[in-house]
C-alpha positions in Angstrom: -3.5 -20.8 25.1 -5.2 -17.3 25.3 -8.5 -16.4 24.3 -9.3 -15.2 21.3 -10.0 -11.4 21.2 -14.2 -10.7 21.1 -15.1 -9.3 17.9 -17.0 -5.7 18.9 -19.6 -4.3 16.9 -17.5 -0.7 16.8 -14.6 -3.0 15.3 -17.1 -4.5 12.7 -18.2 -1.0 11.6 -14.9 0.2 11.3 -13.9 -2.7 9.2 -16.7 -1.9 6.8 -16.1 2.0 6.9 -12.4 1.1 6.2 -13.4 -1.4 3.2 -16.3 0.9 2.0 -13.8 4.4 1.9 -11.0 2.6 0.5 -13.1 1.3 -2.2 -14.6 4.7 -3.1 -11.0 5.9 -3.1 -10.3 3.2 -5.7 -12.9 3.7 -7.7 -12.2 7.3 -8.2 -8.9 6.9 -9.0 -9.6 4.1 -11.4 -12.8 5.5 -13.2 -11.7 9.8 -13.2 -8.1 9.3 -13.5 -6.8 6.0 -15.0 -8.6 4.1 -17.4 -9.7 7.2 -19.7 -6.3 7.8 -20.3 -5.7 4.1 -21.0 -2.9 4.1 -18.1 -3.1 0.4 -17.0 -1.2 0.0 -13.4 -1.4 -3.6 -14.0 -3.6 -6.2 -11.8 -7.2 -6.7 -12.8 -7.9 -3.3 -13.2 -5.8 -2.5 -15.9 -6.9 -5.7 -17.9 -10.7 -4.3 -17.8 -9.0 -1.3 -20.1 -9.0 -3.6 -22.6 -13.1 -4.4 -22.4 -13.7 -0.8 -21.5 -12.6 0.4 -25.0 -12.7 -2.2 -27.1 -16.0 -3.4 -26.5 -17.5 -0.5 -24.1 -18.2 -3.0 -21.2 -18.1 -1.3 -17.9 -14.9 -1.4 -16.2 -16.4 -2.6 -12.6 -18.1 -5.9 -14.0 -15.0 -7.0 -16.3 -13.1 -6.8 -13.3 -16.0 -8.4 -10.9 -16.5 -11.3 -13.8 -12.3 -11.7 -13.4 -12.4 -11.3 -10.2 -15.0 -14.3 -9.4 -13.2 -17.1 -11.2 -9.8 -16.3 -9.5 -11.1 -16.2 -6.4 -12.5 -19.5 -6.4 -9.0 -21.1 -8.0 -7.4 -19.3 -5.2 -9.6 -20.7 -2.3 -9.6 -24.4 -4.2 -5.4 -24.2 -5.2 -4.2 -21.7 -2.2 -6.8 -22.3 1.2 -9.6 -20.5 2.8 -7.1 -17.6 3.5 -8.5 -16.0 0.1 -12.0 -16.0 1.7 -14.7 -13.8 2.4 -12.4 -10.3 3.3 -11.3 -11.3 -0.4 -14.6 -11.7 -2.0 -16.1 -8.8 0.2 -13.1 -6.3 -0.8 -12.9 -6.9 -4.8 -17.4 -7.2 -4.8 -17.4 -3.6 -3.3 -14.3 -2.3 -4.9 -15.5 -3.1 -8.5 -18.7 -2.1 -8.1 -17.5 1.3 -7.3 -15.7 1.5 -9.9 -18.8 1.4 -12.3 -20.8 3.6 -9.7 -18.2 6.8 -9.3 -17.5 6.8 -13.5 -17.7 10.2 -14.6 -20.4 8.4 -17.5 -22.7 7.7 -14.3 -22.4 11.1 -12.8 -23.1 13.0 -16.0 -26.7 10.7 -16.5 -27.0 11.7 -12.8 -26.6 15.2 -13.3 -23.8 15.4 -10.9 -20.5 17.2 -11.3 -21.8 18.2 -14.8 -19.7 21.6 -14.5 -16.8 19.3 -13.9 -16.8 17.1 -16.4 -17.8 19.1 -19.4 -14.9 21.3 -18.7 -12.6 18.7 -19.2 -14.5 16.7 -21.8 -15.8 18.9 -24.4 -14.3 18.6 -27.5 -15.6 21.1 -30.6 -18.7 21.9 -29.1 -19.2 18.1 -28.1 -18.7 15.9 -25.1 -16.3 12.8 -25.5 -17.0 9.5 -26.2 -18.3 8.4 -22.5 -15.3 5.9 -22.1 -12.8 8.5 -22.1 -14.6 11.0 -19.4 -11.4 12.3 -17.1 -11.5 14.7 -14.6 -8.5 16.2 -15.7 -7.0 17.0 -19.4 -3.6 16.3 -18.8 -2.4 12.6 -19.0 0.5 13.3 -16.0 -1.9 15.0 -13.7 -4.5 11.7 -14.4 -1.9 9.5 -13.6 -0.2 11.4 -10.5 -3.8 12.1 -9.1 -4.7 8.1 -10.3 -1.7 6.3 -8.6 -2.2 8.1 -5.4 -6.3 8.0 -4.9 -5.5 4.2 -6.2 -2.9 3.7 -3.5 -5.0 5.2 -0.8 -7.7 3.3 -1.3 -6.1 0.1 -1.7 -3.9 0.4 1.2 -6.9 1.2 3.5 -8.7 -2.4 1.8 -5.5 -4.0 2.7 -5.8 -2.1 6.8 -9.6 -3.5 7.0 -8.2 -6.9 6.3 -9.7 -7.2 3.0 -7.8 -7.5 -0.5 -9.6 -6.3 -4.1 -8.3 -10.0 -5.1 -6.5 -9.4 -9.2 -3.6 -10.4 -9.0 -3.0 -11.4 -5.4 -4.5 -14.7 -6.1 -2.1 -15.7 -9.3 1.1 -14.1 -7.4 0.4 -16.7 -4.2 -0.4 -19.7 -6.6 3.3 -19.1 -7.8 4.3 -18.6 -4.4 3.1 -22.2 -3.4 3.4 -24.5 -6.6 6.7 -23.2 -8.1 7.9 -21.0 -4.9 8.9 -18.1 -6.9 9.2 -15.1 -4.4 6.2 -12.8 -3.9 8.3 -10.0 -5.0 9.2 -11.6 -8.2 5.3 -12.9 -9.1 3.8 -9.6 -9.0 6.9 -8.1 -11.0 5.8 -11.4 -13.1 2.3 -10.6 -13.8 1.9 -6.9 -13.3 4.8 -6.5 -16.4 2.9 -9.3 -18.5 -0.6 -6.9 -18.2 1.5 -3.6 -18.7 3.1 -4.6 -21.4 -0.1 -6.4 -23.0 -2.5 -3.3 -22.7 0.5 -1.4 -24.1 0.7 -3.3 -27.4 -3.3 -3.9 -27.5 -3.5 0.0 -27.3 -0.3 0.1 -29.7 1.3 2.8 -27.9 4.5 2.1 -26.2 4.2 5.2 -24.5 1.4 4.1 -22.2 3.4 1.2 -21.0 5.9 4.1 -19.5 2.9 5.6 -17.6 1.1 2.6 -16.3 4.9 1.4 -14.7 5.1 5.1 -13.1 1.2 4.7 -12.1 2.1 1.1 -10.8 5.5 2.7 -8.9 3.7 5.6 -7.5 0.6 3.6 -6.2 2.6 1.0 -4.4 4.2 3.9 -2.6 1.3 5.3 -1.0 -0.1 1.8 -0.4 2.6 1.5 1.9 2.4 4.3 3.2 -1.1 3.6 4.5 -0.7 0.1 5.6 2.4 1.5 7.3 2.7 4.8 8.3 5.2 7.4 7.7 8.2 6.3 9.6 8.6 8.7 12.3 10.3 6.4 14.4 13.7 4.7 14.7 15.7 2.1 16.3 19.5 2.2 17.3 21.7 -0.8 17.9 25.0 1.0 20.1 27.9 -1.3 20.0 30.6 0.8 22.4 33.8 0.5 23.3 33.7 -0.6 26.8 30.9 -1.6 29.0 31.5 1.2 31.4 30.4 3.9 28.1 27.5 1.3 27.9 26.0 2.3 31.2 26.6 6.1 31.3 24.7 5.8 27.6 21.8 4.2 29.0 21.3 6.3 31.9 21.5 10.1 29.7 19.0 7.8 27.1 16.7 7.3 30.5 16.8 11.4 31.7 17.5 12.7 28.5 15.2 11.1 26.3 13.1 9.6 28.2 13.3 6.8 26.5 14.2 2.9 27.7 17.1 0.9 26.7 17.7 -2.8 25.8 20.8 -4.8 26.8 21.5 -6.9 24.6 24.6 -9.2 25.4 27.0 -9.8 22.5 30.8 -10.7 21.8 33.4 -8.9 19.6 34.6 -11.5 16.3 38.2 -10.5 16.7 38.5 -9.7 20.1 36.2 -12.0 22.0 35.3 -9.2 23.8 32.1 -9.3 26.3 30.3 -6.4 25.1 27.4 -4.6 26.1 25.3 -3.8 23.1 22.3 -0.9 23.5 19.0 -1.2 21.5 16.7 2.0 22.0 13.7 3.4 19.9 12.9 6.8 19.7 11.0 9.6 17.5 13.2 10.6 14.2 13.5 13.7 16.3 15.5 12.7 18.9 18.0 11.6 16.5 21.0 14.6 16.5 20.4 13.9 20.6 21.0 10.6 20.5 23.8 11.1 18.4 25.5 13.9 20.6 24.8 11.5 24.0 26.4 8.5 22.3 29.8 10.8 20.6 30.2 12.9 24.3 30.4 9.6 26.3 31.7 7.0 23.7 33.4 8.9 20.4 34.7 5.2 19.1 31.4 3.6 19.4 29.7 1.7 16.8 25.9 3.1 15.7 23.5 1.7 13.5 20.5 3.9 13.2 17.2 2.0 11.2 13.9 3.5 10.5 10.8 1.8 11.6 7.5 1.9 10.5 5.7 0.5 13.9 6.7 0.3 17.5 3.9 -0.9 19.5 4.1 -0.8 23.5 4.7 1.8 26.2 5.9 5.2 24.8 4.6 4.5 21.5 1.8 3.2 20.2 -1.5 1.7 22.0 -1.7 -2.4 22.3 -5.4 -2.2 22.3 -6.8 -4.7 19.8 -10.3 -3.0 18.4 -11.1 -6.2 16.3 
């Protein structure tokens, strides 16, 4: 058994950096964007709409005082896997939340300009709940979604989670196995749909799915990259096409090739099947070297979010 990696002090720094940004991000997507315009993505965040304005509490301790209890179920009905990353990533995240309102600011004096352009109303400045930093409801929940993605998504890369509804989705994963997929859909609907009708307009419940859409986008898309890579499985027509493949893939593109050994269903064929990865573009290359020495063959061309090793990316572990 190999050791375990050492833990470096740069590593622990960027793990906090990591949690600390993505939290900000959150927060300012949440508190300038989301929850004046009553736009509830789901999770715990959207449920603190509901104590925001109805009974003024501050969004960042609703969701903290949610946050607490279904941690501890989690660690007590799931394991120690919703431990301190957990509690570390929702503690910060809500509390930024509270601390980057556009309320705060104003008592601060900062980014007054800013938000009295957007928030004056006959002469007067709204009702502190509703502060936005914008005064159009698409543009607050475009600009919402994708600071609330960001963030979230670089949470999730510092191996931390802002807790909500992760905790509720796995305790239906392990006591009545219902797919991850299908618990969130589950529960993030059931909050949607519940701040929509508290709110009594059916038109937020449109926005807050397109928020919830639009965030999980870019929280892939930090957690995962843009794909600019892709992988090719190259089933040809005879072995000899095979090899002449592999070696313009080796000078051409500089890239290396995988045998894999497989059989044909109806013909119980031997055939040499190619697997290669290469940059999305070296794809019209790839094509033109496979149709010049093998026009019959067989290509199925994926994208791919990570390739780790030589040619790619680094193996280094810096945690």
């Amino acid at each position: 058994m190999g050791e375990r990696p050492q833990v470096s002090v740069y590593g622990l720094f960027k793990q906090a950096g990591g949690i600390l940004l993505g939290s900000l991000i959150y927060g300012i997507g949440l508190s300038w964007f989301l929850l004046p315009y009553k736009v509830a993505p789901g999770g715990v965040g959207g449920l603190s709409q509901i104590f925001l304005h109805f009974f003024g509490w501050n969004a960042g301790i609703s969701m903290l005082a949610m946050n607490i209890p279904l941690w501890l179920l989690g660690i007590f009905f799931i394991g120690r896997e919703f431990g301190l990353g957990t509690f570390i990533g929702f503690f910060i995240s809500s509390l930024m939340v509270d601390l980057v309102a556009p309320a705060r600011l104003y008592k601060w004096g900062l980014l007054v300009p800013l938000i009295e352009k957007y928030n004056m109303v006959d002469g007067k400045l709204k009702h502190m709940s509703e502060l936005a930093m914008t005064d159009e409801i698409l543009i607050a929940t475009i600009a919402g979604s994708i600071f609330l993605g960001v963030g979230i998504g670089l949470i999730f890369k510092s191996r931390a989670s802002t807790g909500g509804t992760d905790i509720p989705v796995a305790f239906l994963k392990k006591k009545f196995n219902i797919s991850v997929g299908n618990g969130y859909l589950i529960i993030e609907t059931a909050i949607i749909l519940f701040t929509g009708i508290m709110f009594g307009d059916l038109n937020l419940i449109m926005w807050s799915y397109f928020a919830l859409f639009l965030s999980s986008k870019f929280v892939d898309m930090v957690t995962e990259g843009l794909s600019r890579v892709k992988a090719a499985h190259i089933i040809c027509s005879d072995n000899e096409a095979a090899d002449r493949i592999k070696e313009r893939v080796f000078n051409e593109l500089e890239r290396g090739v995988t045998y894999i050994y497989g059989e044909g269903g109806y013909t119980g064929q031997e055939k040499k099947i190619l697997f290669v990865s290469f940059s999305i573009r070296q794809s019209a290359q790839l094509k033109y070297i496979i149709l010049q020495e093998d026009p019959e063959a067989f290509i199925i061309m994926n994208e791919v979010h990570d390739v780790i090793g030589s040619g790619f990316k680094s193996r280094g572990i810096s945690l």
